[in-house]
C-alpha positions in Angstrom: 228.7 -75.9 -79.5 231.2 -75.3 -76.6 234.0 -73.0 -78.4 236.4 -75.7 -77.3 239.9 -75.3 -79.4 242.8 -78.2 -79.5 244.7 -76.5 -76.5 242.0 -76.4 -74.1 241.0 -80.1 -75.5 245.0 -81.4 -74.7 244.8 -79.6 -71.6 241.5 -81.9 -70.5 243.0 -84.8 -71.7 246.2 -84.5 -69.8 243.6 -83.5 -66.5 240.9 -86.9 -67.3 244.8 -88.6 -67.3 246.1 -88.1 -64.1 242.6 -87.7 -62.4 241.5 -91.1 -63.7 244.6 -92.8 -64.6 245.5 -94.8 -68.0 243.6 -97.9 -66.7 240.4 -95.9 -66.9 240.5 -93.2 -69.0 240.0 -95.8 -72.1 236.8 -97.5 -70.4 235.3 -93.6 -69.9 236.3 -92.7 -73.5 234.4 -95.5 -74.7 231.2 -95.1 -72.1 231.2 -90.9 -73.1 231.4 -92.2 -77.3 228.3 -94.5 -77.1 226.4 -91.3 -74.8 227.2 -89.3 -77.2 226.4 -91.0 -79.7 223.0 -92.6 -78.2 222.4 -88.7 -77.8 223.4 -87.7 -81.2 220.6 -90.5 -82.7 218.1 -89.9 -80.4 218.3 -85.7 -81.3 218.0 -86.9 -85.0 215.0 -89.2 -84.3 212.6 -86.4 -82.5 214.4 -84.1 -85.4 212.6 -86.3 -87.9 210.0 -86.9 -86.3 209.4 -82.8 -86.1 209.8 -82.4 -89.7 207.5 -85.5 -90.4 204.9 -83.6 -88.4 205.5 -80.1 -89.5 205.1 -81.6 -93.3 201.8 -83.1 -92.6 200.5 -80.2 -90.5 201.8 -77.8 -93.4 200.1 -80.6 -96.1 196.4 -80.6 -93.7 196.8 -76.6 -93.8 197.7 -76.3 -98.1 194.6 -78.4 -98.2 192.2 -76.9 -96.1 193.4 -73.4 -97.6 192.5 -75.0 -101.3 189.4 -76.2 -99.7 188.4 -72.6 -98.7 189.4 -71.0 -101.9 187.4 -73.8 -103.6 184.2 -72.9 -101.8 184.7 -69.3 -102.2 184.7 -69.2 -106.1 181.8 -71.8 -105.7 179.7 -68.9 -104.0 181.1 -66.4 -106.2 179.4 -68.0 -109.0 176.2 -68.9 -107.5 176.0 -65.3 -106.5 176.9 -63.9 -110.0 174.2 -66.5 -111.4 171.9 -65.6 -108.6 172.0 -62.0 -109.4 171.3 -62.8 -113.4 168.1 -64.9 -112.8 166.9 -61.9 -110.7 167.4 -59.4 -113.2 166.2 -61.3 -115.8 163.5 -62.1 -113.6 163.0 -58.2 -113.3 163.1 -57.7 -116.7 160.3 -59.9 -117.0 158.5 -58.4 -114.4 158.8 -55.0 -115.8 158.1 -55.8 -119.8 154.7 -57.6 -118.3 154.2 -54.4 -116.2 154.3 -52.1 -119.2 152.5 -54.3 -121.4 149.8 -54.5 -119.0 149.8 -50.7 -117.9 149.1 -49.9 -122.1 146.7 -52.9 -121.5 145.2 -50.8 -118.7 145.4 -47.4 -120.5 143.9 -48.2 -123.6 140.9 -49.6 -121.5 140.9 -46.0 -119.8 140.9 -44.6 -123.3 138.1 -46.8 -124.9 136.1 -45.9 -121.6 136.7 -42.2 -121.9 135.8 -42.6 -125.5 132.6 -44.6 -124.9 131.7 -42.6 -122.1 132.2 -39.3 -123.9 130.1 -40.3 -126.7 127.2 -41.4 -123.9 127.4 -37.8 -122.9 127.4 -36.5 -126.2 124.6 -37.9 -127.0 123.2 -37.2 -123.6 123.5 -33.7 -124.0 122.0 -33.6 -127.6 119.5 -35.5 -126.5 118.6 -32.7 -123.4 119.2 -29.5 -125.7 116.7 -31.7 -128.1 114.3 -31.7 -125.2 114.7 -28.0 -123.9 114.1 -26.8 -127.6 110.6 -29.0 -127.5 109.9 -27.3 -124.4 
């Protein structure tokens, strides 16, 4: 903490000495020990209490983060299953298309058919007609 070596450490000593004398240099020894040492378990205690806290935040976060990947493959697959019921959907859609549009067309066909054959006969019918005439 303080780069304080054993010289400089006899040196205070020998100054706390004569300053204070030998009657009270034990009582202040004593007083600056239980300081330092009320200091020494309070630091640990908010230390602790830190860590506690950091380890719980850091837990909530893990969680949440889990959470959020959870979700995220959730809607991954209910896209990916989304998207097959809509092409199978337009599969569907399309095969009932075509089968109607050959539906349609062959109707066209039979009409043409049909239709021809009306004028077929139509136009034997008025050449029949013109010859009488």
């Amino acid at each position: 903490m303080f780069d304080i070596g054993m010289p400089e450490l006899v040196v205070i000593f020998i100054v706390a000495l004569l300053v204070l004398g030998p009657k009270k240099l034990p009582e202040l020894g004593r007083a600056l020990g239980k300081g330092l040492g009320e200091l020494k378990r309070a630091l640990q205690d908010v230390k602790e209490q830190v860590e506690t806290e950091f380890k719980e935040s850091s837990d909530d976060i893990r969680e949440a983060v889990k959470e959020v990947k959870d979700v995220g493959k959730q809607i991954g697959s209910d896209l990916r299953d989304s998207g097959k019921t809509i092409d199978k959907t337009l599969k569907d859609a399309r095969k009932d298309l075509e089968a109607e549009s050959e539906t349609v067309q062959q109707s066209l066909d039979d009409a043409l058919k049909v239709d021809g054959n009306e004028n077929e006969a139509g136009s034997e019918a008025g050449q029949k007609t013109e010859k009488n005439s």
